[in-house]
C-alpha positions as CSV (number, residue, x, y, z in Angstrom):
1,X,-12.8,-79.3,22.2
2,X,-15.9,-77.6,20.9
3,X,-16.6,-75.9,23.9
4,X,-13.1,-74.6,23.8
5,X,-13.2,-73.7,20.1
6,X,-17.0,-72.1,21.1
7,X,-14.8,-70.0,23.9
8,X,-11.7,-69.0,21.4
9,X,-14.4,-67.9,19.1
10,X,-16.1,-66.2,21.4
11,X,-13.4,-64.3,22.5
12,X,-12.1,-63.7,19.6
13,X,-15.6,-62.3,19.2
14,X,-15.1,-59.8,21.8
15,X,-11.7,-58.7,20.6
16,X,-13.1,-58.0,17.5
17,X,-16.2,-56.0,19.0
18,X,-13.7,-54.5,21.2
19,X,-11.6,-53.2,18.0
20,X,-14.4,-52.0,16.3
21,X,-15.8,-50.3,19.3
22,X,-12.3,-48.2,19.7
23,X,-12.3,-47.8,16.0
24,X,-15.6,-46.7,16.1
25,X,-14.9,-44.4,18.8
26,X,-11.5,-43.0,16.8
27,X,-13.7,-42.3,13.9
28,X,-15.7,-40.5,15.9
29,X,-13.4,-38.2,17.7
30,X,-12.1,-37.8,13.9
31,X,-15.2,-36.9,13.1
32,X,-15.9,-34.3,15.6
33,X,-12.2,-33.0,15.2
34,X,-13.0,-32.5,11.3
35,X,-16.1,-31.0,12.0
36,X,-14.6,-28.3,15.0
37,X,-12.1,-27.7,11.9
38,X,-14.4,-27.2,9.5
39,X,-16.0,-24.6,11.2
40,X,-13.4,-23.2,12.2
41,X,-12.6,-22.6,8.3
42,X,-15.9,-21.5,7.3
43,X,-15.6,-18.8,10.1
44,X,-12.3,-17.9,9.2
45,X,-13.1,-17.4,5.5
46,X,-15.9,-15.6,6.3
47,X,-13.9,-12.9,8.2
48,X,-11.5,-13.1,5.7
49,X,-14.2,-11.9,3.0
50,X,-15.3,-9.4,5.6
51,X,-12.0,-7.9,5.8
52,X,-11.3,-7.8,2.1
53,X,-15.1,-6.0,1.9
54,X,-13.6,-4.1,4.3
55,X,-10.1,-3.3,3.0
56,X,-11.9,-2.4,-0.2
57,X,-14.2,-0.1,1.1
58,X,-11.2,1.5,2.6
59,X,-9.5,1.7,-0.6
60,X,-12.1,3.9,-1.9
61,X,-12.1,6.1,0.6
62,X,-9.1,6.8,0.7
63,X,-8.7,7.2,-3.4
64,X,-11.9,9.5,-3.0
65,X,-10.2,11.1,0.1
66,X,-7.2,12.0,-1.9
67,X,-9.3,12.8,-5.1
68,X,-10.6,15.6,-3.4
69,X,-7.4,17.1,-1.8
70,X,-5.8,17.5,-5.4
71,X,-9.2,18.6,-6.5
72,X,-8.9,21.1,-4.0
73,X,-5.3,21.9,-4.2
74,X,-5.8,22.6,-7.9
75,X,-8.6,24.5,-7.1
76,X,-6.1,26.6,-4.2
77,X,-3.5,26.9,-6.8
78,X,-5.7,28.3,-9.4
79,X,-7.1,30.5,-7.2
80,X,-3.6,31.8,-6.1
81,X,-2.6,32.4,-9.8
82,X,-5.6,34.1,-10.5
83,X,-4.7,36.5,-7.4
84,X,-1.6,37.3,-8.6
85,X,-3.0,37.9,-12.1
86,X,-5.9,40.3,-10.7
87,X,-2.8,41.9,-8.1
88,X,-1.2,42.4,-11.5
89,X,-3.9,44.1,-13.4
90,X,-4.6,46.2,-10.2
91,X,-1.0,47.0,-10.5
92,X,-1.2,48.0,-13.6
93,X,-4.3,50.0,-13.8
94,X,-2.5,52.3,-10.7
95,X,0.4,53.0,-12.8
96,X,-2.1,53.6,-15.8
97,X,-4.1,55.5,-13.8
98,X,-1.0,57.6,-12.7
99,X,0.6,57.9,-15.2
100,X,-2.7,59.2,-16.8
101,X,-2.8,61.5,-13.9
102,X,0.0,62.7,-14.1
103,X,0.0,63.6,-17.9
104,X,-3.3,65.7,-17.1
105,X,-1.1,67.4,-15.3
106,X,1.2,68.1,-17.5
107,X,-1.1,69.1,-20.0
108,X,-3.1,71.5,-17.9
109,X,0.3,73.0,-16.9
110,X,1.4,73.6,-20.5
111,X,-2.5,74.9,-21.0
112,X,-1.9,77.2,-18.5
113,X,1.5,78.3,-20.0
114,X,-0.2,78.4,-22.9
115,X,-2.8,80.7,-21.7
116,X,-0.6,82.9,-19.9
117,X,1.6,83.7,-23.1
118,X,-1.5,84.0,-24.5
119,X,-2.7,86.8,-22.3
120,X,1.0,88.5,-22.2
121,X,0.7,88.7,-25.9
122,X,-2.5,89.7,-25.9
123,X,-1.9,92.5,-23.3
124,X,1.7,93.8,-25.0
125,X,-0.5,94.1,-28.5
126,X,-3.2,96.2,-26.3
127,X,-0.4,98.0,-25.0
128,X,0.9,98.8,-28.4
129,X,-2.1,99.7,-29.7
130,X,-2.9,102.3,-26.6
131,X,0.2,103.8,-27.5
């Protein structure tokens, strides 16, 4: 009976190294799974921090991008405003300038009217006097 109980012991031995061995070997493969997955995750946060730094950096490009345009927009419109403002003073100064003109003439017409009624006066008063 001993040697039987020695050999149920003994095997019962064995099937208990054997269990621990497959455990042992589970834990393992657990191991090495969680450790694949883990840096998996450490990779995969790191490119998601690279695209946020990225997305960011985007972000102000494209706010500086667009800053500019209605910078320069603003700067087109005020430019076209003052155009129209200096096509407007041009404008006027021509019809000032015209209108100026034009009066000169008028004057220097009415001085020369002037002068020849002037000079007819003065010539009938010589002609009265030679007479």
């Amino acid at each position: 009976m001993s040697g039987r109980k020695a050999d149920e012991t003994e095997q019962h031995f064995r099937q208990r190294n054997a269990q621990l061995q497959q455990r042992s070997e589970q834990v393992q493969e657990k191991q090495k799974f969680y450790d694949e997955q883990k840096k998996r995750q450490t990779k995969l946060a790191a490119d998601v921090e690279r695209s946020q730094e990225a997305k960011e950096h985007l972000g102000k490009k494209i706010e500086d991008a667009h800053n500019q345009w209605t910078s320069k927009r603003i700067w087109a419109t005020t430019r076209m405003k003052n155009v129209g403002q200096l096509n407007q003073d041009i404008g006027d100064i021509k019809l000032t300038s015209h209108q100026t003109a034009h009066a000169n003439r008028q004057q220097q017409r009415n001085n020369m009217s002037l002068d020849d009624e002037i000079d007819n006066r003065s010539r009938q008063q010589q002609q009265v006097r030679r007479k």
